[in-house]
N, CA and C of each residue as an Amber inpcrd file, in Angstrom:
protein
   384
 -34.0070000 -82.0010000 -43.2320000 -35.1130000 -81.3930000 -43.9380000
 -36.3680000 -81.3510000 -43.0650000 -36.7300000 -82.7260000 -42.4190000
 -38.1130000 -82.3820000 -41.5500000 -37.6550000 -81.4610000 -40.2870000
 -36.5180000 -81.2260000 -39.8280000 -36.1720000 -80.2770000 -38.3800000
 -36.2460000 -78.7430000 -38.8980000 -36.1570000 -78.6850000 -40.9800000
 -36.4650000 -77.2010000 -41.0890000 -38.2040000 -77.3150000 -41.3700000
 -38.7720000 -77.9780000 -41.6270000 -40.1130000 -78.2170000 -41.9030000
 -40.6070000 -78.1800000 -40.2420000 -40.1540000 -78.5990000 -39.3620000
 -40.9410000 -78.0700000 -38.0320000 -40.8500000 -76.8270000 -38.0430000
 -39.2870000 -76.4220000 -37.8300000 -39.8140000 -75.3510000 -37.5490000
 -40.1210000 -73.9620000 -37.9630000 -40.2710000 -74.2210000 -39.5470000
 -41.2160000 -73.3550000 -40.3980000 -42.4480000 -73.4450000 -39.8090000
 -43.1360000 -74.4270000 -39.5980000 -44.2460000 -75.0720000 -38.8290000
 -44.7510000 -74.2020000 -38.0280000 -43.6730000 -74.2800000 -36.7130000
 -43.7970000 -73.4060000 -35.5690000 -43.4090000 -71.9110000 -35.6000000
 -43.0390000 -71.5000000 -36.7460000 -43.0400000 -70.0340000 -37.1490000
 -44.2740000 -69.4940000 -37.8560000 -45.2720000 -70.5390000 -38.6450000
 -46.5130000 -70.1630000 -39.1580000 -47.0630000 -70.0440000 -37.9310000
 -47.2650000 -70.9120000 -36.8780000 -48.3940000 -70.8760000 -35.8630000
 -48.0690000 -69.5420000 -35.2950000 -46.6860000 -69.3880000 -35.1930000
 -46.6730000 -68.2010000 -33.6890000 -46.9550000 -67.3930000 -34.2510000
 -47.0190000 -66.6220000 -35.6090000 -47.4010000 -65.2180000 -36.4900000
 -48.9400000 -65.5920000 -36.5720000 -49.5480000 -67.0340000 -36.4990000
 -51.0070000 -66.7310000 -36.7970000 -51.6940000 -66.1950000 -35.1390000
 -50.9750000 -66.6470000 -34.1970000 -51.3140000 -66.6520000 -33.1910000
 -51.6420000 -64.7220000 -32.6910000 -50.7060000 -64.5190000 -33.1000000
 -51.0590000 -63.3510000 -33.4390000 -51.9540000 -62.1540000 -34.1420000
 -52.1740000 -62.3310000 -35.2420000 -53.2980000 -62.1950000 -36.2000000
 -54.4030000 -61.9100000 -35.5240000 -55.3060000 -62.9350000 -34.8600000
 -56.3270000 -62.5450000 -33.7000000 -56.2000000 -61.3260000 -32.8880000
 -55.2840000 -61.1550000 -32.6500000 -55.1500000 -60.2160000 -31.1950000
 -55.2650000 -58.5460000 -31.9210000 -54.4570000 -59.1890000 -33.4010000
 -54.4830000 -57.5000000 -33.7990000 -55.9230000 -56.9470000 -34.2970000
 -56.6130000 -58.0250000 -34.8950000 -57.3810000 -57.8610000 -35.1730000
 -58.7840000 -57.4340000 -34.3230000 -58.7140000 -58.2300000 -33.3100000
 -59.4080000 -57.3540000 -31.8380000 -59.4870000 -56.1760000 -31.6260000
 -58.8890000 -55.3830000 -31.6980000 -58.8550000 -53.9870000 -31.6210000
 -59.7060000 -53.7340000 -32.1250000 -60.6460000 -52.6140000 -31.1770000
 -61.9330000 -51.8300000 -31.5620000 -61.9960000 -51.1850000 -32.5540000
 -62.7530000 -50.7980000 -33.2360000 -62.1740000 -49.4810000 -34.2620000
 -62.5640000 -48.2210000 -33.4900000 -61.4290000 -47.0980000 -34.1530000
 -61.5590000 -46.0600000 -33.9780000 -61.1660000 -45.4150000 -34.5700000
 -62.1960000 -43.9090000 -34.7410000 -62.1200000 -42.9800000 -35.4600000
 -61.9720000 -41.4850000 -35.2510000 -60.7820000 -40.6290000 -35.3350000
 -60.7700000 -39.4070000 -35.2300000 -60.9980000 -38.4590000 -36.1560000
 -61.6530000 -37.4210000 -36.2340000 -62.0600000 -36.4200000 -36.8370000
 -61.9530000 -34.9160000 -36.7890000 -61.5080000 -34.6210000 -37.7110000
 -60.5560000 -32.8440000 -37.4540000 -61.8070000 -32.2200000 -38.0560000
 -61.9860000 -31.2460000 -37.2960000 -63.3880000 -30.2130000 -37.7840000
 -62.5940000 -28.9120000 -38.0960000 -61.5750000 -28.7070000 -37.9940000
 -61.0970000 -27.4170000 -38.1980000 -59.8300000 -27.0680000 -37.7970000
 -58.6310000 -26.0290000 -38.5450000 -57.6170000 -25.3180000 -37.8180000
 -57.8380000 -23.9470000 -38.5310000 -57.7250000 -23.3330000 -37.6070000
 -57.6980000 -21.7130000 -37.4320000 -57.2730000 -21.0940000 -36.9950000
 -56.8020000 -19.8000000 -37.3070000 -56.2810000 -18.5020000 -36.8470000
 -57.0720000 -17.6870000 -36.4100000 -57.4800000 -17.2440000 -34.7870000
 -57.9370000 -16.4970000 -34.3490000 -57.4600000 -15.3930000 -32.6540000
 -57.6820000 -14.9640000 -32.7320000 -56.9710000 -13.4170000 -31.7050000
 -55.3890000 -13.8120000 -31.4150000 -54.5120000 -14.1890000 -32.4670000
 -53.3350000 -13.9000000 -32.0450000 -52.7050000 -15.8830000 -31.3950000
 -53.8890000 -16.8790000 -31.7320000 -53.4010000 -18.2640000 -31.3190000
 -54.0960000 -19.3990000 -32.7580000 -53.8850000 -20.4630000 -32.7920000
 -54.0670000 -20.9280000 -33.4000000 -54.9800000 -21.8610000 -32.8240000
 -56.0460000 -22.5350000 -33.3340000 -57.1630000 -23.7590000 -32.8240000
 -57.0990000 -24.5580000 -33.5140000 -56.9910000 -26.0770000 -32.9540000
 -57.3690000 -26.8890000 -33.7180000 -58.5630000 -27.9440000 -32.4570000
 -59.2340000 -28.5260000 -33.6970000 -60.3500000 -28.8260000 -33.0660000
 -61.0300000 -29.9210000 -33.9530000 -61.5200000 -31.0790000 -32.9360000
 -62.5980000 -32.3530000 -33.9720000 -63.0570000 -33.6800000 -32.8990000
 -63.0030000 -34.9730000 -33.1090000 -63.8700000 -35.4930000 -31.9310000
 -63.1620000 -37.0330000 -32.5650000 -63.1130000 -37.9730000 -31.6940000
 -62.5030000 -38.8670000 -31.2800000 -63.9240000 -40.0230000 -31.3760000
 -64.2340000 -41.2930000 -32.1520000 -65.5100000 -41.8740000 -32.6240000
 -65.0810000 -43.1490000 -32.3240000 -65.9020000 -43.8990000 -31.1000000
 -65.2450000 -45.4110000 -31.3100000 -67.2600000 -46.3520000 -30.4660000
 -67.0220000 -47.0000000 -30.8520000 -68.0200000 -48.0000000 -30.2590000
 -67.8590000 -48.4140000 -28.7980000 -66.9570000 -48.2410000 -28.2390000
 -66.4340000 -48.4670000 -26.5260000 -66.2530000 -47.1430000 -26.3200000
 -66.6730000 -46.2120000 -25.0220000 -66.1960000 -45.2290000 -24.6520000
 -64.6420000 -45.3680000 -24.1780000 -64.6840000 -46.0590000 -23.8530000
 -62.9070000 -46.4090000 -23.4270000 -61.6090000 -46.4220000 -24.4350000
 -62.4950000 -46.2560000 -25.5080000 -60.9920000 -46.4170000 -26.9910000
 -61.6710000 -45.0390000 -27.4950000 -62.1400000 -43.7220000 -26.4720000
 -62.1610000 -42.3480000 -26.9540000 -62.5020000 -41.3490000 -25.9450000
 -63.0420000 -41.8470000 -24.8250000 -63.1500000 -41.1690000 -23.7130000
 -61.7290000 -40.8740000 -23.4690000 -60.7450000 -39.6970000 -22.9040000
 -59.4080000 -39.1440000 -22.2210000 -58.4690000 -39.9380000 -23.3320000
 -58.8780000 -39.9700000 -24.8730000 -57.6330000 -40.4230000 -25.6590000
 -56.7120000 -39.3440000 -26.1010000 -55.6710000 -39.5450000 -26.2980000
 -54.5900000 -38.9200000 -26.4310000 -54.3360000 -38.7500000 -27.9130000
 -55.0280000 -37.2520000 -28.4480000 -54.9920000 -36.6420000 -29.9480000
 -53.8270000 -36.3130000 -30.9710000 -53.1040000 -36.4810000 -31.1690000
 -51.7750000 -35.7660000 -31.7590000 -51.5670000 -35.3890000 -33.2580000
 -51.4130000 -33.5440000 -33.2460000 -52.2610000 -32.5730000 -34.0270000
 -50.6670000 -32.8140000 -35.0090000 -50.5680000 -32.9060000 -36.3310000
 -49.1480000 -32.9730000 -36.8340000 -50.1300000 -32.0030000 -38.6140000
 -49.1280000 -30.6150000 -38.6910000 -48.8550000 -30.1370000 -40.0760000
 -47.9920000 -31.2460000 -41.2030000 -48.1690000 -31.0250000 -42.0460000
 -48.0010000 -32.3360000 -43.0670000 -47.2360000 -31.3360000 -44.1090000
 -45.8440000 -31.5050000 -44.2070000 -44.8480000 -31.1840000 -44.7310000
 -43.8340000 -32.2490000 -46.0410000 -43.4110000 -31.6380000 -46.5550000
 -42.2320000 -32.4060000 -47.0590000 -41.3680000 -33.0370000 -46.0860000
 -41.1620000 -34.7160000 -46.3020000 -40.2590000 -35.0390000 -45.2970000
 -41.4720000 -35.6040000 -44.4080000 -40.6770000 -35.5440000 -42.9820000
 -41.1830000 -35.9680000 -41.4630000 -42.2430000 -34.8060000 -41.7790000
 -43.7840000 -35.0650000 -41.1520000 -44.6600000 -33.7950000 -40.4370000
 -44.4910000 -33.4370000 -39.2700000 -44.7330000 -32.1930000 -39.0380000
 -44.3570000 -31.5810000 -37.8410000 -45.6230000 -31.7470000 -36.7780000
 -45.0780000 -32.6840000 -35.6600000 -46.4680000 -32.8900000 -34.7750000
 -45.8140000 -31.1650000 -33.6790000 -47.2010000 -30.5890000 -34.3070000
 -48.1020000 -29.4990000 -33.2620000 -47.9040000 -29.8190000 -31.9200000
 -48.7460000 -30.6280000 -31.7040000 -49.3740000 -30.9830000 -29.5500000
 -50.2700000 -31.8230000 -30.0470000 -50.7410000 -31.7580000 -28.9150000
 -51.4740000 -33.2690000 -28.6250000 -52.6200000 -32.6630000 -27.7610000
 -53.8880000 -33.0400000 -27.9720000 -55.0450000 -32.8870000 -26.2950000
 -55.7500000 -34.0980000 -26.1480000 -56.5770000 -34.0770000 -25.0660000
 -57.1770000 -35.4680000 -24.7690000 -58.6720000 -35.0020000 -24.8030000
 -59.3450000 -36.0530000 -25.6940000 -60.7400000 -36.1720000 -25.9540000
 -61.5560000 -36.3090000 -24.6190000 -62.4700000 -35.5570000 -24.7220000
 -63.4290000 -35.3990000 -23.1340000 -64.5120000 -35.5520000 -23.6920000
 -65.8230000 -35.9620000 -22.9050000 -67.1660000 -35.6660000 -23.1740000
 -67.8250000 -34.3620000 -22.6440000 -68.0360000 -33.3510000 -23.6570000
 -68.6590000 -32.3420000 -23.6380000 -70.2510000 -32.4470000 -23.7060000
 -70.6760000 -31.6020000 -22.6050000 -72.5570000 -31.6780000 -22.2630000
 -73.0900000 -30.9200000 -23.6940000 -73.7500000 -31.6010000 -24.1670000
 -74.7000000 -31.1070000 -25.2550000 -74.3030000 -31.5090000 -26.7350000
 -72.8190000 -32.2190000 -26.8510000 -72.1770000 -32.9510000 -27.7080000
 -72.3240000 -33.9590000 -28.0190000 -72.0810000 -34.6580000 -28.9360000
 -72.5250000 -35.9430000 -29.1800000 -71.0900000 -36.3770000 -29.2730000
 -70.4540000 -37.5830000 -28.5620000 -69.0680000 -37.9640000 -28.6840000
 -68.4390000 -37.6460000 -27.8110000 -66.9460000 -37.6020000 -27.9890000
 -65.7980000 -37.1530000 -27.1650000 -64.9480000 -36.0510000 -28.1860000
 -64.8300000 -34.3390000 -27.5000000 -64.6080000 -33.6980000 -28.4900000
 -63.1040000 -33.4620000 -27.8180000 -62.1830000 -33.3730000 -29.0990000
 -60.6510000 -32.1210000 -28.5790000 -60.6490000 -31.3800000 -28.8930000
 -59.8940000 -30.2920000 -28.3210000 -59.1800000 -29.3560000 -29.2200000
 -58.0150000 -28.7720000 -28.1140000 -57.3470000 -28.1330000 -29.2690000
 -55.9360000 -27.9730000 -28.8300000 -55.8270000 -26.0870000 -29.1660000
 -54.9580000 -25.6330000 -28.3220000 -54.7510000 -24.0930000 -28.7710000
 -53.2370000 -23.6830000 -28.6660000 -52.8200000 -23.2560000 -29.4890000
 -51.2270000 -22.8220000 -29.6720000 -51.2900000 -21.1910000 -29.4290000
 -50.6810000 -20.3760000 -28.6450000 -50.8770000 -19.0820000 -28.6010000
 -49.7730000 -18.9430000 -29.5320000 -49.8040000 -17.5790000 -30.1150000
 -48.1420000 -16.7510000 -30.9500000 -47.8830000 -18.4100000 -31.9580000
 -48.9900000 -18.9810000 -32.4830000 -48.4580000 -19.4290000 -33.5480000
 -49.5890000 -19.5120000 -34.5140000 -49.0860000 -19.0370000 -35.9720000
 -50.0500000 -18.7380000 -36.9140000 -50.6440000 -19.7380000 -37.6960000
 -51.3900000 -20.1710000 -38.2590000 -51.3870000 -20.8690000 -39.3030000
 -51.5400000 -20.3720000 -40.0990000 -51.7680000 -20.8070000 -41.4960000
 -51.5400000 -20.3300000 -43.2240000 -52.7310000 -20.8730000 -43.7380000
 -53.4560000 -20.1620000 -44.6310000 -54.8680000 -20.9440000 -45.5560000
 -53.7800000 -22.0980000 -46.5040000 -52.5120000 -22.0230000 -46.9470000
 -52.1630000 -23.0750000 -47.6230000 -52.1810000 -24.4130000 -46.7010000
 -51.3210000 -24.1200000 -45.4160000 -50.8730000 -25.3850000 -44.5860000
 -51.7280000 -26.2710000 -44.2910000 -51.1440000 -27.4840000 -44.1020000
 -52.2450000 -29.0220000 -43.9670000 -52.1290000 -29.6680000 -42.7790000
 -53.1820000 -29.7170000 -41.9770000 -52.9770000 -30.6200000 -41.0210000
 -54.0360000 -31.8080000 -41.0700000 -53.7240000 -32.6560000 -40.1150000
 -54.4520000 -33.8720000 -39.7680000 -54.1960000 -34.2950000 -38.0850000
 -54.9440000 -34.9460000 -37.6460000 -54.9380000 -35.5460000 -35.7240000
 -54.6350000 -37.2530000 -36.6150000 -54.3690000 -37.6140000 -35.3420000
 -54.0360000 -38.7950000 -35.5800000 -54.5180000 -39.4470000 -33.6310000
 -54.4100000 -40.9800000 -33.9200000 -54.5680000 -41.4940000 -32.3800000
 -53.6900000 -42.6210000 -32.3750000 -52.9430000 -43.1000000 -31.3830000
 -52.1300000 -43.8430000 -31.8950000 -53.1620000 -45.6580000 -31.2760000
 -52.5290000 -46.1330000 -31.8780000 -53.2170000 -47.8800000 -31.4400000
 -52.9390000 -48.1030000 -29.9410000 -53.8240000 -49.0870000 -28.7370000
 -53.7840000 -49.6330000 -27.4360000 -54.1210000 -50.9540000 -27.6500000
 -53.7320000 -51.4750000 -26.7750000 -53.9990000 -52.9910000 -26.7800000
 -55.0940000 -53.3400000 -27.1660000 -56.4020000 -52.3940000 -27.0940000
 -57.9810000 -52.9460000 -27.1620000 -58.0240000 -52.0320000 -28.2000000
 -57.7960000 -50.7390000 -28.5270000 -57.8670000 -50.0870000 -29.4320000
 -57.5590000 -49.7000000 -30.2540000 -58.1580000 -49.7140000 -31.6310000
 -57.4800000 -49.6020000 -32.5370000 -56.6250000 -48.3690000 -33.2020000
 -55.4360000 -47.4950000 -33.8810000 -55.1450000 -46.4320000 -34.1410000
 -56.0070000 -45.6230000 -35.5730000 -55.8480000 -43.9900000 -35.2650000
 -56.7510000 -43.7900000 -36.1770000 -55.9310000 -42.6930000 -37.2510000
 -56.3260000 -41.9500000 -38.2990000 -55.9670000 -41.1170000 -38.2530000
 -57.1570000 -39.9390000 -38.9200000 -56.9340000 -39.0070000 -39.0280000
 -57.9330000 -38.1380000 -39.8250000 -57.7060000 -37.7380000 -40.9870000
 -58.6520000 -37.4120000 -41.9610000 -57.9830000 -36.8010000 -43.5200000
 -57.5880000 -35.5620000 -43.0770000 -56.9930000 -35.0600000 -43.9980000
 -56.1110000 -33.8740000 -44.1770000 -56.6590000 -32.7020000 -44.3610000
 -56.5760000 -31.9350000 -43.2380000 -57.4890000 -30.2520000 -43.6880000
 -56.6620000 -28.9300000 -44.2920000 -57.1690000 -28.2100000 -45.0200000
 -56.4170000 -26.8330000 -45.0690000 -56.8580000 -26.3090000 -43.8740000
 -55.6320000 -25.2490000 -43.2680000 -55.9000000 -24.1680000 -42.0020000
 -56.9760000 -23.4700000 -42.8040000 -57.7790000 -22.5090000 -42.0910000
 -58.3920000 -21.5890000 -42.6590000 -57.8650000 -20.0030000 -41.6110000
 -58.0550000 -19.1120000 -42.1160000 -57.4750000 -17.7620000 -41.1160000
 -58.8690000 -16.3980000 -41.5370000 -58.9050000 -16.3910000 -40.1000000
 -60.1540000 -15.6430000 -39.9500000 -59.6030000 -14.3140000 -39.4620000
């Protein structure tokens, strides 16, 4: 009985030991400003928000329509700092693919060791 009482013991510590580390992670926040239909490609576009430039400067965006089932990840672009912007902005462009005023998308960022994962609320396309 006390050799299962250790090492319950030593199974609480090593999961708390952990706990800290996840919790470290910076926060971060991505933000979809828009998907649209324009000359024949599709845009999507929004900005990447964290307190360290390093958990949003060149992060890696990934654009997914939100379906029944699995969502269909779009592409992906990497957040840059644009002159006259405030933040780190993406956007992504699909040529020969349409979007729909019904269809839903959202960006997402996935988690790094220092940083935390994000995702964005859910937009309707709009078609211009």
């Amino acid at each position: 009985m006390r050799k299962l009482l250790s090492i319950a013991a030593i199974a609480v510590i090593a999961v708390m030991a952990f706990v800290p580390a996840a919790s470290a992670a910076t926060k971060t926040a991505v933000t979809f400003d828009g998907a649209f239909l324009t000359n024949g490609a599709s845009m999507w576009s929004g900005q990447v928000v964290s307190p360290k430039a390093n958990c949003a400067h060149k992060r890696v965006v990934l654009i997914f329509k939100q379906r029944p089932g699995a969502d269909k990840k779009i592409g992906s672009a990497k957040a840059e700092r644009v002159t006259g912007v405030v933040g780190y902005h993406w956007a992504f462009e699909k040529a020969g693919f349409a979007v729909k005023s019904s269809e839903k998308y959202y960006a997402k960022v996935k988690a790094t060791d220092k940083c935390a994962g994000a995702r964005s609320p859910v937009l309707n396309a709009v078609t211009y």
